[in-house]
KEVEXLUM-972030 format. One record per residue (C-alpha): residue in one letter; x negated, y, z negated. Coordinates in nm, 2 decimals. Example, Ala and Ser with C-alpha at 12.3 -4.5 7.8 and 13.67 -1.06 7.14 Angstrom:
<nuzas>
A  -1.23  -0.45  -0.78
S  -1.37  -0.11  -0.71
</nuzas>
This chain:
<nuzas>
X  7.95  -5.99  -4.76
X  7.75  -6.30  -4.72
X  7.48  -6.30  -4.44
X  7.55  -6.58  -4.16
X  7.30  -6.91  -4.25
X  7.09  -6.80  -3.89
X  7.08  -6.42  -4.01
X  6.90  -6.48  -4.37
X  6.53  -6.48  -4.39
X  6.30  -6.77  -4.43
X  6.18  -6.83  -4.75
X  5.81  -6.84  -4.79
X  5.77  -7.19  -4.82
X  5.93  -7.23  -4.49
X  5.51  -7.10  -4.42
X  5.38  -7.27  -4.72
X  5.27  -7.55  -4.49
X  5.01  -7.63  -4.21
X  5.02  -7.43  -3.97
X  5.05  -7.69  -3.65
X  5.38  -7.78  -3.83
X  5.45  -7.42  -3.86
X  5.43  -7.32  -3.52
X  5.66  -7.52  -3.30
X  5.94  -7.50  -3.57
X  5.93  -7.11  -3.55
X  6.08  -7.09  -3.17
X  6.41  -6.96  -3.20
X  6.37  -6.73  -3.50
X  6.47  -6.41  -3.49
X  6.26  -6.15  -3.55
X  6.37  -5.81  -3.67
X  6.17  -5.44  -3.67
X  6.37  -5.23  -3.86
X  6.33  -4.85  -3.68
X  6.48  -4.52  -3.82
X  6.64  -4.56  -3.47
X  6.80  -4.85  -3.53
X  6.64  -5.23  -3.54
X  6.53  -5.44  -3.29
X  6.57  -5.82  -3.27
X  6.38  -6.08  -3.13
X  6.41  -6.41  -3.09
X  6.09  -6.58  -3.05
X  6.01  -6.80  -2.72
X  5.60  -6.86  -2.74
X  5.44  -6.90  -3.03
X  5.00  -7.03  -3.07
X  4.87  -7.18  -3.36
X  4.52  -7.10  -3.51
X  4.37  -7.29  -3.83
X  4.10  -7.08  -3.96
X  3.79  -7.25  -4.09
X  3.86  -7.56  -3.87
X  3.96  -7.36  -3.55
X  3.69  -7.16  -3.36
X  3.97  -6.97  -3.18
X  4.06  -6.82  -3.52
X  3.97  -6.51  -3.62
X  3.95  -6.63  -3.97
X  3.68  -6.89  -3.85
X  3.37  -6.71  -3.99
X  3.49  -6.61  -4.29
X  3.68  -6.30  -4.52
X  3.66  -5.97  -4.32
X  3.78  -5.67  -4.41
X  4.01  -5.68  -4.09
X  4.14  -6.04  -4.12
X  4.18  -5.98  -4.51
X  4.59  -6.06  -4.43
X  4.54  -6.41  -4.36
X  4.38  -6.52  -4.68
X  4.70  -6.40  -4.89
X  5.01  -6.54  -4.94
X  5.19  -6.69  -4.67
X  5.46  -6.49  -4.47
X  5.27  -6.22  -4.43
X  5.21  -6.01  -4.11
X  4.85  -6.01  -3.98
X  4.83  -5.74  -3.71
X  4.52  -5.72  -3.50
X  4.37  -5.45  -3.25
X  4.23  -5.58  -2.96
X  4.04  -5.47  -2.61
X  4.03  -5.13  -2.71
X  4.43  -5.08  -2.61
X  4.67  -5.31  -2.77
X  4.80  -5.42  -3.12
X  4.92  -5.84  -3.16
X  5.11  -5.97  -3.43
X  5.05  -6.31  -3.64
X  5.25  -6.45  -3.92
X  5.00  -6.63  -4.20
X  5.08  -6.99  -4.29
X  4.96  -7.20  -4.55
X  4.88  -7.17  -4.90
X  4.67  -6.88  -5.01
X  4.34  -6.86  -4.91
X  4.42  -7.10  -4.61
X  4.39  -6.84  -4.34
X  4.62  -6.99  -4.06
X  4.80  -6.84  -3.89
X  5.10  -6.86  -3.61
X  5.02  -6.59  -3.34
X  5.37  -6.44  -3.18
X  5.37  -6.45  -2.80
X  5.64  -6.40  -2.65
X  6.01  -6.34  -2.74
X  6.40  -6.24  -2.58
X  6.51  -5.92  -2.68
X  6.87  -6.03  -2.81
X  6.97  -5.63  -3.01
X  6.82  -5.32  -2.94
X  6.68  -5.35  -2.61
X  6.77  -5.02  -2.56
X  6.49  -4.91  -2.79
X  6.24  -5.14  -2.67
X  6.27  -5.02  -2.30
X  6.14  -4.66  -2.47
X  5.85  -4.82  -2.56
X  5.79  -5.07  -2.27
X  5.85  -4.87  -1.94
X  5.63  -5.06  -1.73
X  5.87  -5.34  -1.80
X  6.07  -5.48  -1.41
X  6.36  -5.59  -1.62
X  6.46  -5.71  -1.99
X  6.29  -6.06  -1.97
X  5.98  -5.90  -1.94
X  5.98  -5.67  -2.24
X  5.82  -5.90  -2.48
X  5.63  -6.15  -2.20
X  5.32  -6.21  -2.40
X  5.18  -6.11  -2.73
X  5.08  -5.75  -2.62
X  5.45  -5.66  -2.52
X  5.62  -5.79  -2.75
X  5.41  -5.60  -3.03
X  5.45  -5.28  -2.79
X  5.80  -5.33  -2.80
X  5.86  -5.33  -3.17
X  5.66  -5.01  -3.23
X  5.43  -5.24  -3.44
X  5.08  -5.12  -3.49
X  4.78  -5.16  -3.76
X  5.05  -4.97  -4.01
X  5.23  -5.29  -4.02
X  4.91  -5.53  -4.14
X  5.03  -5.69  -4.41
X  5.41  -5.62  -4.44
X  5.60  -5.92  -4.58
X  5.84  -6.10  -4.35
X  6.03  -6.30  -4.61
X  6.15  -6.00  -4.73
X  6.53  -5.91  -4.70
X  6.67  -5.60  -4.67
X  6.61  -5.31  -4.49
X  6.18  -5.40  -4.46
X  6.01  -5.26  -4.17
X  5.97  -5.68  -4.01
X  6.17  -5.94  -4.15
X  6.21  -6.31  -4.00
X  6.55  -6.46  -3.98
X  6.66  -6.84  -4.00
X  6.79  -6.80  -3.62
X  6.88  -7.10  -3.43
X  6.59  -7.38  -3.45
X  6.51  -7.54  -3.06
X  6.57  -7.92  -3.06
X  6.23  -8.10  -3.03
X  6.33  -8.22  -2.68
X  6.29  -7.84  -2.58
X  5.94  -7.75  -2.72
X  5.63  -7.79  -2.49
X  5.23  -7.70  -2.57
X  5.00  -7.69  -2.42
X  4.59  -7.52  -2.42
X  4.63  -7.17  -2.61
X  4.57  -6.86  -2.36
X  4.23  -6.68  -2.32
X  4.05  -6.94  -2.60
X  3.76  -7.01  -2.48
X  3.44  -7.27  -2.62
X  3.54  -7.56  -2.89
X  3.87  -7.38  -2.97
X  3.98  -7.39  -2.62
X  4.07  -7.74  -2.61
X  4.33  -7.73  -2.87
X  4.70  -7.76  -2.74
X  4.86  -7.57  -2.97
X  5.04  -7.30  -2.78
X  5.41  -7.43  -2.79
X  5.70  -7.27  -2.57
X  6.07  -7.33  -2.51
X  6.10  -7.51  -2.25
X  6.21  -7.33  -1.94
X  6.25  -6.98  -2.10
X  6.19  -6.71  -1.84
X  6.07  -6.49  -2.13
X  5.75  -6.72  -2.22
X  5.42  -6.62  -2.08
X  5.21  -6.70  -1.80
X  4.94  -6.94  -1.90
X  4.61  -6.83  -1.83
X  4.22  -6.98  -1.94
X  3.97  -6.76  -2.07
X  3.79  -6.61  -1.80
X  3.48  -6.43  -1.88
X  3.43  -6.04  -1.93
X  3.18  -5.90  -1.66
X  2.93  -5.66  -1.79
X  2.92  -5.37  -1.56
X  2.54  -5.31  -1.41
</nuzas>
């Protein structure tokens, strides 16, 4: 049986190329975890660009660490990250190797499985909400640190995989100032949206942490 043209995965060199060019073509892709339960498809609504070495929003910007190690390899790949103590957020790396961009996934609509995701998302009002922002939608998916480097070109039955989908006329797209960047990299339009979607994100600047006294 041959696969539907929107249900094969991208080939890599659909990422083999800069990342700002990346980014806005990637709404209305479907991603897909693959569970023992059964997979999980989402198809993606937000989406932020960072460009490493040129982009002091990046986490890439300083250099080769031992945690950002993903985004210097081959492009396709799944950088997972830990952040505030609490919560797991997934990028996909762009570029050629040892380029480390990166397309961070925001936000998405749950379009199979959503049964599954609510498991893991219980806070979640209603089914629009379980992948509203980059925290969620990671939650959702049961993706975690485990996942760092898995290969979403891959086809088969591989634990994330990233399907052709249905591509959002240019008309559609929006950016705007990427969420939480703050200094230099904060003025940088390059969170991109569908427009309209009542699964994208809340926009919100960066807003200091307070140290407690």
């Amino acid at each position: 049986m041959i696969a539907p043209p929107d249900a094969t995965p991208l080939p890599r060199h659909f990422f083999d190329r800069p990342v700002l060019e990346v980014a806005p073509d990637i709404l209305g892709r479907v991603l897909v975890r693959t569970t023992p339960d059964g997979p999980i498809r989402v198809r993606l609504t937000e989406v932020e660009a960072y460009d490493g070495p040129n982009d002091p929003g990046s986490h890439a910007y300083r250099g080769r660490t031992p945690r950002n190690d993903v985004m210097f390899g081959p492009p396709g790949h799944v950088y997972v990250y830990f952040t505030y103590g609490m919560w797991f957020c997934m990028n996909l790396v762009c570029g050629p190797e040892g380029n480390p961009s990166g397309v961070l996934l925001r936000a998405g609509e749950v379009v199979e499985g959503a049964e599954l995701a609510r498991k893991r998302r219980l806070s979640a009002r209603n089914d629009k909400e379980l992948a509203k922002g980059p925290a969620r939608l990671a939650t959702a998916l049961d993706v975690t640190r485990d996942l760092d480097g898995a290969d979403a070109c891959a086809a088969g039955d591989a634990p994330l995989r990233i399907l052709t989908g249905t591509p959002v006329p240019a008309d559609q797209v929006r950016n705007g100032p990427r969420t939480g960047v703050a200094g230099d990299g904060a003025v940088h339009p390059w969170r991109y949206w569908i427009a309209n979607d009542p699964t994208v994100s809340p926009y919100r600047a960066h807003a200091p942490r307070r140290r407690s006294s």
